[in-house]
N, C-alpha and C positions, 0 to 999 in steps of 0.2 A: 400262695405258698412260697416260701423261703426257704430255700433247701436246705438240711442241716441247722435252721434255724426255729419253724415250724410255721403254721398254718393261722389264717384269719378266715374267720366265718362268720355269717348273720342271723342270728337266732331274737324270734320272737320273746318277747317279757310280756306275760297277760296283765288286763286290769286287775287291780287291785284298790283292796280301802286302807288309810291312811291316817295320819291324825296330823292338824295343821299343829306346829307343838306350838305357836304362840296363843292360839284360841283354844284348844283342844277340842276344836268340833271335827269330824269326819268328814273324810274330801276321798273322791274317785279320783287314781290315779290311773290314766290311760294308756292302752297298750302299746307297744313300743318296739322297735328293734334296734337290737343291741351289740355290740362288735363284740366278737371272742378270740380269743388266743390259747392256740393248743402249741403248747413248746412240742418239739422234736425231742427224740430222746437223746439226741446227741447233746443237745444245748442243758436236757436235764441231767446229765450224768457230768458234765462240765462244772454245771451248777453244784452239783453234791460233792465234789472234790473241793471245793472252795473253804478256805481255812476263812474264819471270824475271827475278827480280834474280843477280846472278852471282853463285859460290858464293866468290866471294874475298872479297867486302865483309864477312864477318864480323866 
């Protein structure tokens, strides 16, 4: 934990089926653990105050 910034957790991802896409034959993809990030609400309320520039000015 990150105070004010938020949290890292490890959360299981079960087997699943797949498709290889260069053969398209079906491949088990095995189970996994995987890192998560939960923002703080402080970091998300920061976050939504945040002005974008518009995607036309390019």
């Amino acid at each position: 934990e990150i105070r004010g910034f938020g949290t890292f957790k490890v959360r299981g991802r079960r087997s699943r089926m797949a498709r290889n896409p260069r053969t398209g034959d079906a491949v088990r993809v095995p189970s996994r653990a995987v890192p998560v990030f939960k923002p703080s609400k402080h970091l998300r309320a920061r976050v939504a105050r945040l002005e974008l520039p518009d995607d036309d000015e390019e």
